[in-house]
N, C-alpha and C positions, 0 to 999 in steps of 0.2 A: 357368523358373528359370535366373539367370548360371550361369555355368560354376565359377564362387570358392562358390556358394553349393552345386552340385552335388557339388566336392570337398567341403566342407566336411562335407555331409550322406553320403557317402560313408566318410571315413575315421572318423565318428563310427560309425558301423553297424558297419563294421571293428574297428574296437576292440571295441566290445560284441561282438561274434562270438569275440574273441579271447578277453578277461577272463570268458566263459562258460565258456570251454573251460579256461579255466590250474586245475589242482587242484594242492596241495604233495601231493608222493609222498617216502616215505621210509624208510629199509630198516636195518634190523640184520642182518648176516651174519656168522656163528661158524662156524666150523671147529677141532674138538679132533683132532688126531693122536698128538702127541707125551705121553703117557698115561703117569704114574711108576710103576703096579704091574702094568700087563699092556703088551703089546706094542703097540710105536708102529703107529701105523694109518698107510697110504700116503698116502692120499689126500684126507683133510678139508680140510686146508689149501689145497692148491691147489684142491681146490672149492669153496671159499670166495672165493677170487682168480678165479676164472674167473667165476662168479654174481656176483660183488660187479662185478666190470669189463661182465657184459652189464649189469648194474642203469643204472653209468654209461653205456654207451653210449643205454642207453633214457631217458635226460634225465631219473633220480631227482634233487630236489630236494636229499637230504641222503643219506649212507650211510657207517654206520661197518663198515668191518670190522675182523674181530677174528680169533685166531688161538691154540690153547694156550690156554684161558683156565680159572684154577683157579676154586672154585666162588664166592668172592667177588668175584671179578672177572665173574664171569655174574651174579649178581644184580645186582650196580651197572650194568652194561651196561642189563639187562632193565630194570631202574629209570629209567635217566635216558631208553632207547626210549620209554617210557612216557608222561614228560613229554612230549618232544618232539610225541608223538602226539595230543593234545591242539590241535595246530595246523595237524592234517594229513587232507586225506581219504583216501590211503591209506598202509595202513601194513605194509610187508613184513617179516616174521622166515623168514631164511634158518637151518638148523642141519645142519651135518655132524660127525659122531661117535658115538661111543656112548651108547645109549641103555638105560634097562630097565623093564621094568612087573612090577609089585608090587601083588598084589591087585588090581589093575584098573586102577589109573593109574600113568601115564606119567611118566619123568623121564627129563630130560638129566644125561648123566655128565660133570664137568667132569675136568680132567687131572689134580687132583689125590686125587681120591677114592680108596680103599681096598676098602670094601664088604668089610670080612670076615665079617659077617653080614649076616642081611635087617634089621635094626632100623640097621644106617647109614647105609641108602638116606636118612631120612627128613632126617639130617644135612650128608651128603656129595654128595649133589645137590641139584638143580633141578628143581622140577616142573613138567610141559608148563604147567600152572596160572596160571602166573607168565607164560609167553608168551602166554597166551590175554590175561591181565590188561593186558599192556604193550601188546597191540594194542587194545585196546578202545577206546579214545578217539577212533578214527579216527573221521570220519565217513561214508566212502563205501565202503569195502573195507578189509578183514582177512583178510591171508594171513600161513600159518605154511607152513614149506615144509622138514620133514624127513627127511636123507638118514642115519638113525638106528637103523633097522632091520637092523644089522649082528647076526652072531652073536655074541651078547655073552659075553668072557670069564671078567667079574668072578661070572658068572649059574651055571658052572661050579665054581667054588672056593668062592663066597660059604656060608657055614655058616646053619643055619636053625633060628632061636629059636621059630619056634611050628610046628608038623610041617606046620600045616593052610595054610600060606602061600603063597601061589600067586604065583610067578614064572614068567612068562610067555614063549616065545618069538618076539623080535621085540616089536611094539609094539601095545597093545590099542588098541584103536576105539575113536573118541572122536566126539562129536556135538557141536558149539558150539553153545549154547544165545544167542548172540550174533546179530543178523541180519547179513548180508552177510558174513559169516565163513566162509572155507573152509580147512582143514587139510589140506596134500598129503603123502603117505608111501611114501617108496620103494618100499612092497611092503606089501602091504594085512593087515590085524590078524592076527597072530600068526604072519607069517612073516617070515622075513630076506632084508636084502638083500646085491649084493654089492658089494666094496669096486671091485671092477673089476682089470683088468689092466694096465691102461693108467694117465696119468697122475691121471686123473680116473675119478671110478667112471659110470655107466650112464646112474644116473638126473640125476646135473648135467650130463652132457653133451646129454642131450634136454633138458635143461628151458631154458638157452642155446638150444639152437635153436628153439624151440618160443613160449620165452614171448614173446620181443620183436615177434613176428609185431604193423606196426601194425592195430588195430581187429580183432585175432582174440578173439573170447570167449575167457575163462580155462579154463569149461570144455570147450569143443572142444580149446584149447589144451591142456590137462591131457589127453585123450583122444589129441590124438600124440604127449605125452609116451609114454603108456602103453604106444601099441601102438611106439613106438622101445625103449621098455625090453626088452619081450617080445622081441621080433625079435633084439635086441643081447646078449640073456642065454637064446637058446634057449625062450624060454618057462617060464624058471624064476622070474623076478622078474617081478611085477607091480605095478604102483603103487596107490597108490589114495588118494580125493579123499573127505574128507568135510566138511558144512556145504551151505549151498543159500545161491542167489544170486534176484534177482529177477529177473522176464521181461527186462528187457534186457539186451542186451551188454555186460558187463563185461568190457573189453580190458584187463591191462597196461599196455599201452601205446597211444595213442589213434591210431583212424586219422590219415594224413595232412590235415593242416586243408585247408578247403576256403571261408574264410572268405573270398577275395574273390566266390566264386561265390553264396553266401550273400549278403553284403551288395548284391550286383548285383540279387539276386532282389528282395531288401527293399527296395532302392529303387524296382523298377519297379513293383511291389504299391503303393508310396505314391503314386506317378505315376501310378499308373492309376485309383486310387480321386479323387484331386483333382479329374480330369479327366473324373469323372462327373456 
């Protein structure tokens, strides 16, 4: 074989090797701090700016962040992720702020909610429901990833229309009924997390360090998340992951490519079978 035909057959392999590997990745990241009926929260926003900037640095396709968002403006968000998700194999919802569970399911609290009773949950937030929904179209991974588990204030004052109504502390357990769906939670069903002391709370600062690891499984990854949180809050926070993935490595972010070693292999596997 000339040498024009050996590149030739070379950088086609290459390519192929490469176009196997490209998947679109794409992220929604919220952060509510700044809250009109209870006290502005430190930290969401800049955990949102810090999450939203590891997403970029780990070469996400597309990523809106968002900041303050009242509850219309989180539906539409959730909405048009949605769309988008439709053309994506993976699809990431980042959420920092308050959250509450209400008989059993889970809602985001947007900044401009009230909650003077339990019957305005249904009106004045968002339910995890809607993020489950907006990820779903992906095709290869769905992650939801919330840092929501705060002690929530509105859960304190909120007035209660039916005696027998169960408000929850922290955020209930949720199982996606979705394949390749995993839900991550500051601090595992029905406890709280903390906001942090620093600029950033606990659990985004492990998750930055943790998640962009190239070719680390999500859940090993999520597993040093965990034990960073622990370590970082005494043992008082703990994280926790729910949803199941399949026997392979599902990384984040892909190992380092290794496709000229790849296409070298392929060629000399075709060289060597001609030549029998």
């Amino acid at each position: 074989m000339g040498a024009l035909r050996w590149l030739s057959l070379f950088v086609s392999i290459w390519l192929v090797c490469g176009s196997a590997n490209a998947e679109r990745r794409i992220a929604l990241v919220m952060g509510n701090s700044a809250y009109k009926s209870v006290p502005k929260l430190s930290n969401p926003a800049n955990d949102a700016a810090l999450v939203g900037g590891m997403l970029k640095k780990a070469g996400f396709d597309w990523i809106d962040i968002r900041t303050d968002l009242n509850a219309a403006e989180m539906r539409k968000a959730l909405r048009d992720f949605g769309g988008r998700a439709r053309d994506a194999e993976v699809a990431v919802i980042y959420y920092a702020g308050h959250g509450i569970e209400l008989d059993g399911t889970n809602y985001l609290i947007p900044t401009d909610a009230a909650l003077e009773t339990d019957s305005d949950v249904l009106d004045e937030t968002v339910a995890l429901d809607r993020a489950l929904f907006a990820v779903e179209p992906a095709k290869q991974l769905r992650l939801i990833v919330l840092d929501a588990c705060r002690d929530n204030p509105f859960a304190k004052s909120m007035k209660r229309t039916v005696a027998a109504r169960a408000i929850g502390r922290g955020l209930a357990k949720v199982e996606p009924t979705s394949p390749n769906t995993m839900i991550a939670f500051a601090a595992k069903a029905g406890s709280t997390a903390s906001d942090g002391d620093s600029k950033n709370s606990p659990f985004a600062a492990a998750l930055v360090e943790r998640l962009p690891t190239p070719g680390l499984d999500l859940r090993k990854a999520f597993g040093f998340v965990r034990d960073d949180v622990l370590k970082n809050t005494s043992y008082k926070q703990e994280p926790y992951v729910y949803g199941s993935l399949g026997g392979d490595d599902v990384p984040l972010v892909a190992a380092k490519p290794t496709a000229t070693g790849r296409a070298m292999y392929v060629v000399a596997r075709i060289l060597g079978s001609r030549e029998r």
